[in-house]
C-alpha positions as CSV (number, residue, x, y, z in Angstrom):
1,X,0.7,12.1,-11.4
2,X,3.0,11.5,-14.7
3,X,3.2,15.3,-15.0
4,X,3.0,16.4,-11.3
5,X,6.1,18.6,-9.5
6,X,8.7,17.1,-7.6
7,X,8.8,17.8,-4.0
8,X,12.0,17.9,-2.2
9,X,10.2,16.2,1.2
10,X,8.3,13.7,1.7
11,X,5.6,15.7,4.7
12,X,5.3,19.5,4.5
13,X,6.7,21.3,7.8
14,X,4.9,21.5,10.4
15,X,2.5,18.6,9.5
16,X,0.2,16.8,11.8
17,X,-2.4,14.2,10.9
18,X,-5.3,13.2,12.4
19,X,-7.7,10.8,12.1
20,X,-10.7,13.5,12.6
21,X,-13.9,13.9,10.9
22,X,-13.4,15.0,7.3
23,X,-14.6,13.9,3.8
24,X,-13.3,10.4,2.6
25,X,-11.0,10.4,-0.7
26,X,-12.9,9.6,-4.0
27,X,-11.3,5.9,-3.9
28,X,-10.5,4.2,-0.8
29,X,-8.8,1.1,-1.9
30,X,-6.7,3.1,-4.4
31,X,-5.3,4.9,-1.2
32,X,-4.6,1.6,0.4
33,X,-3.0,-0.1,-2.9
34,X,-0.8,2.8,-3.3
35,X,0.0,2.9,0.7
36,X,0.5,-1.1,1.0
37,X,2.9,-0.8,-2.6
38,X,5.1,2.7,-1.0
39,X,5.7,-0.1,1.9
40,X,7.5,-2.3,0.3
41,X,9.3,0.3,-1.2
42,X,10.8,1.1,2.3
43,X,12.4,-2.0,2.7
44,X,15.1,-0.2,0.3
45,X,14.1,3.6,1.0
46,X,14.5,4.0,4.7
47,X,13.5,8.4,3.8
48,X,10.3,7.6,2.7
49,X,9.4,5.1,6.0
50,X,8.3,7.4,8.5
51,X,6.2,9.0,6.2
52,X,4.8,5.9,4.9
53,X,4.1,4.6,8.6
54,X,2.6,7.2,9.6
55,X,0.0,7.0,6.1
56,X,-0.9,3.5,7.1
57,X,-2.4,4.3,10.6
58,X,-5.5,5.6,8.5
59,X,-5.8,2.9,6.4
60,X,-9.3,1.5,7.5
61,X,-10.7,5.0,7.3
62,X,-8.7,8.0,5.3
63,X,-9.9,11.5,4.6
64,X,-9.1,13.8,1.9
65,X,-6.1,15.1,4.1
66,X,-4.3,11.8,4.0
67,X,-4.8,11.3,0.3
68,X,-3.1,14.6,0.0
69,X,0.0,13.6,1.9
70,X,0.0,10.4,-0.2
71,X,0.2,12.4,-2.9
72,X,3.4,14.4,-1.6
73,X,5.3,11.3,-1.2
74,X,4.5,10.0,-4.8
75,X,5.8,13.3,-6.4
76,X,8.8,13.1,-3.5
77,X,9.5,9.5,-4.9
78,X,9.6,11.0,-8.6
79,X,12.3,13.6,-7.7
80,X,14.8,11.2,-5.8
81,X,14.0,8.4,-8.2
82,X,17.5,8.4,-9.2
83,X,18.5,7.5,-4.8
84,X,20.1,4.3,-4.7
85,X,21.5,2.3,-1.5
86,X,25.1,1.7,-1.8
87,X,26.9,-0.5,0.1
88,X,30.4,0.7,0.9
89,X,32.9,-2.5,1.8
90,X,36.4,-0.6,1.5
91,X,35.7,1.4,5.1
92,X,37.4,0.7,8.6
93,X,34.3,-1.7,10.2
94,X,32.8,0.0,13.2
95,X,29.1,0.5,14.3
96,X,28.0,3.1,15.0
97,X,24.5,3.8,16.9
98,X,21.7,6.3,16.5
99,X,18.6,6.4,18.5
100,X,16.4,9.6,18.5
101,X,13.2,10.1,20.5
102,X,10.5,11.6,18.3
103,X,7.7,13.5,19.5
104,X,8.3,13.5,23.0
105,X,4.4,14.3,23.8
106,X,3.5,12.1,20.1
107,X,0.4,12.4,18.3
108,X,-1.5,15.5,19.9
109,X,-5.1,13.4,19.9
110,X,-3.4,9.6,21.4
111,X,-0.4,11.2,23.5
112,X,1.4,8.7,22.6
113,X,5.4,9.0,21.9
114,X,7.5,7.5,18.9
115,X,10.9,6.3,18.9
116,X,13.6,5.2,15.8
117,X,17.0,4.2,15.8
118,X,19.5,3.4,13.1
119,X,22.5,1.2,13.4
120,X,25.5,1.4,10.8
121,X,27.9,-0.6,9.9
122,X,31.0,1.8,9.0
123,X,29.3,3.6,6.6
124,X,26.2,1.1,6.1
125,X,23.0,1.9,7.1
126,X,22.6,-2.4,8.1
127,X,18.9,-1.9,10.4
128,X,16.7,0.7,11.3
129,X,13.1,0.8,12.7
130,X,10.2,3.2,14.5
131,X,7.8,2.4,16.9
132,X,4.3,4.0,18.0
133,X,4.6,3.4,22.1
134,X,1.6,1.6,22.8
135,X,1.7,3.3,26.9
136,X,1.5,6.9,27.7
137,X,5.1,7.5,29.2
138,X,5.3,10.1,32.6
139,X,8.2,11.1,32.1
140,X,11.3,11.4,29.3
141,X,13.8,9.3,30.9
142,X,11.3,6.6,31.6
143,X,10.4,6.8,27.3
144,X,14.5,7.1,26.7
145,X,15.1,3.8,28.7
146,X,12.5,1.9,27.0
147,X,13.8,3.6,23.5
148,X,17.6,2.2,24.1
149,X,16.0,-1.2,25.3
150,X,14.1,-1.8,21.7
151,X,17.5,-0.6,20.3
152,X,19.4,-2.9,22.3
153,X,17.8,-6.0,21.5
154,X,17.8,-5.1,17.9
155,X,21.8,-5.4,18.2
């Protein structure tokens, strides 16, 4: 990977994993090193966590595919190796709220939705999170009420 391209994302458009028959990657346990090491990395690179997450749903059992997309994310980390958080105390002090709703109908094979949020502080990116629902939801208000309650109690 020393020589490898830079990507400028971290999951090619258009994207969906599975955890489907296919042929295993050459080494397992590299796959899960590399995965369980990129987490900790996203305690200070919030880009790279959805991307990671979603990596470490296959851990017990990845196929060539997954190996693949870990493989994007390592040469997305080498192009934005120069990112850095900054912290930026000189602003007025408001917070400011985003939730989103991903994937209103979620993963094609469990049905199941995911949800994030980010909460600033002025400028300051100060919590964020995503969450795999663990219940089918009927309908899109019933999943964006249960969305702003996770974000609620986070505040």
């Amino acid at each position: 990977m020393l020589g490898c391209k830079p990507y400028a994302t971290q999951i090619a458009s258009g994207s969906k994993l599975s955890a489907l028959d296919g042929t295993p990657p050459s080494d397992t346990q590299a796959y899960q090193s590399i995965v369980g090491a990129l987490q900790y990395i996203t305690l200070t690179r919030p880009d790279l966590r959805y991307a990671v997450m979603h990596l470490c749903q296959f851990m017990t059992n990845p196929i060539i595919v997954h190996d693949q997309c870990l493989k994007r994310i390592l040469r997305y980390l080498k192009g934005t190796l120069h990112y850095i958080m900054v912290l930026d105390f000189l602003i007025a002090l408001s917070q400011h709220i985003f939730l989103l709703l991903l994937c209103g109908a979620g993963c094609p094979i469990i049905r199941r939705s995911t949800t994030g949020f980010c909460i600033y502080f002025g400028d300051n990116l100060i919590s964020w999170g995503s969450k795999k629902k663990p219940t089918v939801v009927r309908a899109s208000a019933e999943a964006e009420y249960k969305a702003l309650a996770i974000t609620a109690s986070e505040i």
